[in-house]
Wavefront OBJ file of the C-alpha trace (Angstrom):
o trace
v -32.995 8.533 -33.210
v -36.474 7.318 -34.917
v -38.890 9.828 -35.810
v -41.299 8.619 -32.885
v -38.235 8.405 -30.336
v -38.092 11.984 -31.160
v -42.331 12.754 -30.978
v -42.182 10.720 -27.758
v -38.980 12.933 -26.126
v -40.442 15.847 -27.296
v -44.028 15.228 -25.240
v -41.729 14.222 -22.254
v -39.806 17.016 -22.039
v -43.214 18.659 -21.807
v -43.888 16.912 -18.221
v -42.294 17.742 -15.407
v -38.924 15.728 -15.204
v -39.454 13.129 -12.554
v -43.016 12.430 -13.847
v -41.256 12.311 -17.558
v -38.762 9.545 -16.129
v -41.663 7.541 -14.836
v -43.483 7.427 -18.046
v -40.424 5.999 -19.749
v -39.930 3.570 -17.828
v -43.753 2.350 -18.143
v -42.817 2.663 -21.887
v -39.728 0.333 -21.283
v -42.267 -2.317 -19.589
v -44.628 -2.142 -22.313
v -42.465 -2.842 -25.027
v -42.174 0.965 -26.822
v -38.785 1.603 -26.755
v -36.156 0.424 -29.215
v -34.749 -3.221 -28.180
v -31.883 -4.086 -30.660
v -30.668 -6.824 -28.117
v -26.916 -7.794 -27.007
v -24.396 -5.707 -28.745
v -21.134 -6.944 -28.727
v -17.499 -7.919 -30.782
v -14.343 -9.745 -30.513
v -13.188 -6.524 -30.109
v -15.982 -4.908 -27.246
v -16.120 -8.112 -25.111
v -14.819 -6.960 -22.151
v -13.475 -8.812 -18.314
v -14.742 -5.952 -15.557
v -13.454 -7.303 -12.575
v -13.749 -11.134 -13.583
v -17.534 -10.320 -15.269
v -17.159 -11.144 -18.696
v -19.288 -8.275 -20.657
v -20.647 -7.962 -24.074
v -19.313 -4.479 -24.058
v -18.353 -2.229 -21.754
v -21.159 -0.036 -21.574
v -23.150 0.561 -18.854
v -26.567 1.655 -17.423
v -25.781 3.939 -14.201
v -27.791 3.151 -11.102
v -30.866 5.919 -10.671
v -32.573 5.083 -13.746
v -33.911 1.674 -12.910
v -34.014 2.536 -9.098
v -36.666 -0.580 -7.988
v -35.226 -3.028 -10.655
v -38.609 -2.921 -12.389
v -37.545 -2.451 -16.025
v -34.607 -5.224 -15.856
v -35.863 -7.357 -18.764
v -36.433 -4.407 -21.287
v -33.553 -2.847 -20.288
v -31.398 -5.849 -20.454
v -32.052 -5.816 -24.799
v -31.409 -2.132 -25.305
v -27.849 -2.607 -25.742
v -26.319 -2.503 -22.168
v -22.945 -4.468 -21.605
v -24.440 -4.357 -18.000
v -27.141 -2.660 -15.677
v -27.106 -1.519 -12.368
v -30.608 -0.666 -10.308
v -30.997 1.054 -7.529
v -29.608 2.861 -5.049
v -32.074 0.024 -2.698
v -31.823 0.869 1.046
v -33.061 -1.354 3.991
v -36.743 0.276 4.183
v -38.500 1.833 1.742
v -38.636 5.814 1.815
v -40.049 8.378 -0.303
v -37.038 10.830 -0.374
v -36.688 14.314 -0.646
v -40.199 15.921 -1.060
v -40.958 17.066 -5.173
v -39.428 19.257 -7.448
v -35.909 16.839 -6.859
v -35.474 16.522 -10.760
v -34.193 19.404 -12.975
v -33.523 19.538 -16.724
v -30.635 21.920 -17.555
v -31.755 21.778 -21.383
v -29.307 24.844 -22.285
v -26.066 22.727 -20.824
v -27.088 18.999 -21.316
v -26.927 18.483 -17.745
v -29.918 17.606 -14.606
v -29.493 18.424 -11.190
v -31.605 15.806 -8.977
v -32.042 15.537 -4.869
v -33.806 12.807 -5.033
v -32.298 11.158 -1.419
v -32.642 7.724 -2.055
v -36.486 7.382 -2.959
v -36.715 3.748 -3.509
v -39.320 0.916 -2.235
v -37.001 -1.244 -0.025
v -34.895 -4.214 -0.682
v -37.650 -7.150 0.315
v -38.909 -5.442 -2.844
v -36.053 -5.117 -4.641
v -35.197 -8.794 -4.050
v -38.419 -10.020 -5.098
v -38.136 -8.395 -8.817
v -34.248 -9.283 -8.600
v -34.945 -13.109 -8.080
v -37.459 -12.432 -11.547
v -34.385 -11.153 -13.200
v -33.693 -11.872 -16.963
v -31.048 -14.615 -17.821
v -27.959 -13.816 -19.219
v -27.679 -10.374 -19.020
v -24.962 -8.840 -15.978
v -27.276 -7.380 -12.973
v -25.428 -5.292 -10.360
v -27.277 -3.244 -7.406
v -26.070 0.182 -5.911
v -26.647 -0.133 -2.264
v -27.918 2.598 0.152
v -28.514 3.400 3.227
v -31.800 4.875 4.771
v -31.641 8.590 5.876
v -33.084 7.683 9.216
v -30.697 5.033 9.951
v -29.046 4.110 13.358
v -26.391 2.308 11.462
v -25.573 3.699 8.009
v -22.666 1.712 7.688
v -24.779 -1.459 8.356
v -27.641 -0.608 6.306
v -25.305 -1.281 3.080
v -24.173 -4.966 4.049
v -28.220 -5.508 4.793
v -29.162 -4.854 1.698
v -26.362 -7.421 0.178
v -27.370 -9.948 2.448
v -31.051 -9.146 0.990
v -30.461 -9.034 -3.103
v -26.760 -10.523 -2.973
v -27.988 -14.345 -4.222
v -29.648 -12.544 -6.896
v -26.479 -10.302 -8.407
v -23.705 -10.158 -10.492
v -21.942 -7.404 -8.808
v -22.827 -4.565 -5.845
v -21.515 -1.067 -5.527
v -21.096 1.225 -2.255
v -22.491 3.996 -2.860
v -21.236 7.059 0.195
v -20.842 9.587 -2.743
v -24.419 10.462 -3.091
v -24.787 14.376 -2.351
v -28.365 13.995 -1.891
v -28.328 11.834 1.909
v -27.401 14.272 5.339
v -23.731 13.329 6.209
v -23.434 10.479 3.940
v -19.889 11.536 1.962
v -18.400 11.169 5.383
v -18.284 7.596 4.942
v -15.822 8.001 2.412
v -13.043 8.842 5.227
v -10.884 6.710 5.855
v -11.680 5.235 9.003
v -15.568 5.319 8.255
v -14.761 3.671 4.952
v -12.658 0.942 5.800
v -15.254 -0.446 8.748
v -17.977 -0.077 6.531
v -16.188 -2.243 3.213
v -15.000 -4.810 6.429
v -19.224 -5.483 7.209
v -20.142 -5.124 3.558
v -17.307 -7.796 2.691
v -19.016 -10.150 5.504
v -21.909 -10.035 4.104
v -20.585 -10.904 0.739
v -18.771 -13.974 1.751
v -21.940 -15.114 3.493
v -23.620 -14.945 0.120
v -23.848 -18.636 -1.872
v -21.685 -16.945 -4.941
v -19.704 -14.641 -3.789
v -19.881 -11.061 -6.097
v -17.563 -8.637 -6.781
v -17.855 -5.214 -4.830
v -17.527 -2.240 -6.260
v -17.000 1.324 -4.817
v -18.652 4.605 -5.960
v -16.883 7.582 -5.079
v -17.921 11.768 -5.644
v -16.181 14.107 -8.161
v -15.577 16.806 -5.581
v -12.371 14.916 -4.156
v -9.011 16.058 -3.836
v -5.812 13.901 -4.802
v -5.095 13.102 -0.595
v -8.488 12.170 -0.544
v -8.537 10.040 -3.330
v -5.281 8.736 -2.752
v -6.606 7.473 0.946
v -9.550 6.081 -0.874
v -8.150 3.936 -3.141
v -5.410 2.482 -0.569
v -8.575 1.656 1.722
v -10.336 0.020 -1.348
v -7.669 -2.203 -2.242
v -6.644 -2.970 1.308
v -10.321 -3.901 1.915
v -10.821 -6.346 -1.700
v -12.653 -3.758 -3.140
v -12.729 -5.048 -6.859
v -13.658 -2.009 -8.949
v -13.758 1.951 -8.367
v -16.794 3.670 -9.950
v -15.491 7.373 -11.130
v -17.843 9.348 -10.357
v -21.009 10.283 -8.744
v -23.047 13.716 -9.645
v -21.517 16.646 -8.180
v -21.943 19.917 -6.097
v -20.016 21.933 -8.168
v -21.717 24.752 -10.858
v -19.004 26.163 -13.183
v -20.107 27.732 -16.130
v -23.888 26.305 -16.037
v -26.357 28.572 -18.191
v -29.677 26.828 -17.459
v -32.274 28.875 -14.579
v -32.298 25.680 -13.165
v -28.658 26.123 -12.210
v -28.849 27.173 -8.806
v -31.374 24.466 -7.193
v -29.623 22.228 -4.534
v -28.340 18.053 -5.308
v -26.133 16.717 -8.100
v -25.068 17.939 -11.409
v -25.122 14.903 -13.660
v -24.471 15.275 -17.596
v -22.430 16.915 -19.833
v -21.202 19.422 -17.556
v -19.561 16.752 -15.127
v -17.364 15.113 -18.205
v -14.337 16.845 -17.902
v -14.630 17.090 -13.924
v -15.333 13.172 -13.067
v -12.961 12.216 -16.028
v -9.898 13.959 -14.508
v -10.596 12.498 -11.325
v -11.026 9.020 -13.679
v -7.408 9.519 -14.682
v -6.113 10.484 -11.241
v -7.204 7.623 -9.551
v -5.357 5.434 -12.688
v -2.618 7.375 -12.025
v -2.783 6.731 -8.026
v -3.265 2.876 -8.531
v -0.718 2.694 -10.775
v -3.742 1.162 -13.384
v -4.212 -1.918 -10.957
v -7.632 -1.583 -10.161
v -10.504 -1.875 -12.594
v -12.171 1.273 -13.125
v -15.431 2.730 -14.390
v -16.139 6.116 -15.791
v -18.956 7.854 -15.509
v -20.575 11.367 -15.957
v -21.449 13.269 -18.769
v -21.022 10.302 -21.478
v -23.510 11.442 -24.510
v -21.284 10.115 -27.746
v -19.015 7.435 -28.525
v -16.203 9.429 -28.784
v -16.625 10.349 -24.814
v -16.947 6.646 -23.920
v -13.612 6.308 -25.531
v -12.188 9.468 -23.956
v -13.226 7.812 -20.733
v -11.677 4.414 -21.326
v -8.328 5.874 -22.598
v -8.238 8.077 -19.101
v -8.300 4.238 -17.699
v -11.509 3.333 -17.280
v -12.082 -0.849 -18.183
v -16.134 0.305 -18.954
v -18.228 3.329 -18.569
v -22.124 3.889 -17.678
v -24.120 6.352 -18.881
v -27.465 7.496 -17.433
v -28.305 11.836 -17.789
v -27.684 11.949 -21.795
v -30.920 8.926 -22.162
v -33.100 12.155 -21.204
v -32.125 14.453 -24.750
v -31.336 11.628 -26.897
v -33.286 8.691 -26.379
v -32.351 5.144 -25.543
v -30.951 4.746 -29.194
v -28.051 6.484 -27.960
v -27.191 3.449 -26.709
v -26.498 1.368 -29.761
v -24.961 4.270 -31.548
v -22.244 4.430 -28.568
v -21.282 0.974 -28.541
v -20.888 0.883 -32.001
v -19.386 3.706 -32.300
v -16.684 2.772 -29.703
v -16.392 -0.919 -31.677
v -15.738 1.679 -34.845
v -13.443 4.116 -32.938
v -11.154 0.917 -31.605
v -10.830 -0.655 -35.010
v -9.777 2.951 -36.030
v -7.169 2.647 -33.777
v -6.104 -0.719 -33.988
v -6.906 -1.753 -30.644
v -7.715 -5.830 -30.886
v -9.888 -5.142 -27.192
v -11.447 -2.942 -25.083
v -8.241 -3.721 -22.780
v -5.602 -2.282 -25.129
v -7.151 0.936 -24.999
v -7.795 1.942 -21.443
v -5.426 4.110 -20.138
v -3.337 4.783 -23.305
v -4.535 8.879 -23.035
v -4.409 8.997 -19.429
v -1.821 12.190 -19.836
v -4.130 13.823 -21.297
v -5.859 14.431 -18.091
v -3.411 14.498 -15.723
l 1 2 3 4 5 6 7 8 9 10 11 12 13 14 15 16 17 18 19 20 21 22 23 24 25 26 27 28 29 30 31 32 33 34 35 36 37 38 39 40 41 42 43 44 45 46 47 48 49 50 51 52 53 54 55 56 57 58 59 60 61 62 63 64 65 66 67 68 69 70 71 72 73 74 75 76 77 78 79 80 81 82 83 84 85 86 87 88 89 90 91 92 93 94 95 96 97 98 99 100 101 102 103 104 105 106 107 108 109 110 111 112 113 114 115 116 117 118 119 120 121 122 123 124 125 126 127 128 129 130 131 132 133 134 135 136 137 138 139 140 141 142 143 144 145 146 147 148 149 150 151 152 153 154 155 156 157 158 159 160 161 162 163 164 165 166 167 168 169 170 171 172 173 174 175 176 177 178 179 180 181 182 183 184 185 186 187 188 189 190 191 192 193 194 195 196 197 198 199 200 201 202 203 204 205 206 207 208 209 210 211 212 213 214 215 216 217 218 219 220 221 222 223 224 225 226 227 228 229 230 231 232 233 234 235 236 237 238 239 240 241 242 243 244 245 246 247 248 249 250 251 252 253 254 255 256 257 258 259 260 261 262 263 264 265 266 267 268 269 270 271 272 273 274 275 276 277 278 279 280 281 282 283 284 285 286 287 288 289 290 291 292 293 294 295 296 297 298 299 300 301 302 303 304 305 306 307 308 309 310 311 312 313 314 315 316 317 318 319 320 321 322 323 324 325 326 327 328 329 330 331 332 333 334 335 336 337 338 339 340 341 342 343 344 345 346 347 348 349 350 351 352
């Protein structure tokens, strides 16, 4: 981290959190945040699902929410980026304070309920989108919805032409009722419409599925059989959680997700499970609590093919993001893997 990376952290983490985020991203547009451009190796190219990646690691959807800091973002390292969650209509979400900073744990709690300004916008910036770089969209649906289920094949009928890849995202914690639609049932009807929409699209995408943390093995056993059955291409392992072991931070009790360091060991044993359920046939991508190289790679050998990060950006900067891919590039050569490939699920035991 630069001397004025730090400076500038330090006056953000003087603002309130949401209004902190929001000034970094206007920092992004204007050019004030490192750029080192692609990152990648023989060694960290990586195939996700049939997209061929620089490396394998990721920017989390939330971030970028209105895909309005694509082009910036697109040269601070990423393998790939996803924006969003977009829903049909724009909606302001939960009313403010939604954003917490637990400094004492590395983690943030947010309820931000899918604040976003609608996918006519969304598709607008996405057709703007900066070439070469792998674009993917988390799609939502609005809290007032008569159809939640439809709302998410809408929005890829919307921004599909514009993508490399869209997730379903039911795991949010932050939407009334919405991690019901990762029952069975609810789950497979929804994928069915979303998967309509997809082949209606002039290039086809890969979906991808985004699941909670908070799920036991039946539950994730019935989730992955429905994601396979329904083409699903990729699991996404995991969304922010409900859960509050062992937090120290007064922030600890307000209500959302727990993102950040505290959800690394949670989301990465449900990471391994899910290898272990699909028997390491479906692609998979960690997430939660990645803040070092070394847990990228702890996330990849539980059998992840890539990992996003998002919470860590907040303490350390977006230079974290070249020092993690080349750290993993380091950490593989240490190892004498030849690819990102060889590696993923070689310490799956580790969290079984």
């Amino acid at each position: 981290m630069t001397g004025l990376e730090r400076l500038g952290l330090g006056l953000l983490h003087r603002l309130d959190a949401e209004t902190a985020h929001g000034l970094a991203l206007r920092a992004l547009r204007m050019g004030l945040v490192p750029a080192p451009g692609q990152i990648t190796s023989e060694r960290l190219r990586t195939d996700l699902a049939g997209i061929m990646l620089p490396n394998p690691v990721g920017l989390a959807a939330g971030f970028d929410k209105n895909a309005c800091a694509l082009g910036p973002l697109s040269r601070a390292g990423f393998g790939f980026i996803e924006a969003g969650a977009i829903t049909p209509r724009a909606q302001p979400g939960n009313p403010r304070p939604r954003l917490f900073r637990l400094t004492e744990d590395a983690g943030v709690i947010n309820r931000f309920g899918f604040n976003n300004d609608g996918m006519a916008a969304a598709a607008a910036r996405l057709a703007r989108r900066p070439v070469g770089a792998v674009i993917g969209l988390n799609l939502g649906a609005n809290k007032d919805s008569a159809d939640r289920a439809g709302d998410f094949a809408r929005v890829l009928a919307t921004c599909g032409a514009h993508l490399d890849f869209a997730t379903v995202n039911v795991s949010s914690p932050n939407t009334e009722r919405l991690r019901d639609l990762q029952g069975a049932e609810a789950l497979s009807a929804l994928l069915a419409g979303v998967m309509v929409a997809r082949d209606a699209l002039p290039r086809p995408i890969p979906i991808f599925l985004k699941i909670a943390p908070d799920l036991d093995d039946p539950a994730l056993g019935e989730i992955a059989a429905v994601a396979q059955e329904a083409g699903v291409a990729a699991i996404i392992a995991t969304n922010t959680t409900l859960a509050r072991d062992g937090l120290r931070s007064s922030a600890r009790a307000e209500a959302g997700g727990l993102s950040g360091a505290p959800l690394f060991e949670r989301s990465t044993r449900v990471l391994a499970r899910l290898s272990h359920l699909t028997g390491g046939q479906m692609p998979l991508i960690g997430v939660g609590g990645i803040g070092s190289a070394e847990d990228a790679y702890a996330k990849i050998r539980a059998g992840a093919s890539a990992v996003q990060l998002y919470s860590a950006l907040a303490y350390k900067g977006l230079s974290l993001v070249p020092q993690i891919v080349h750290g993993l590039d380091a950490l593989l050569a240490r190892d004498g893997m030849a690819s990102v490939a060889e590696a993923v699920g070689t310490g799956r035991g580790d969290w079984l």
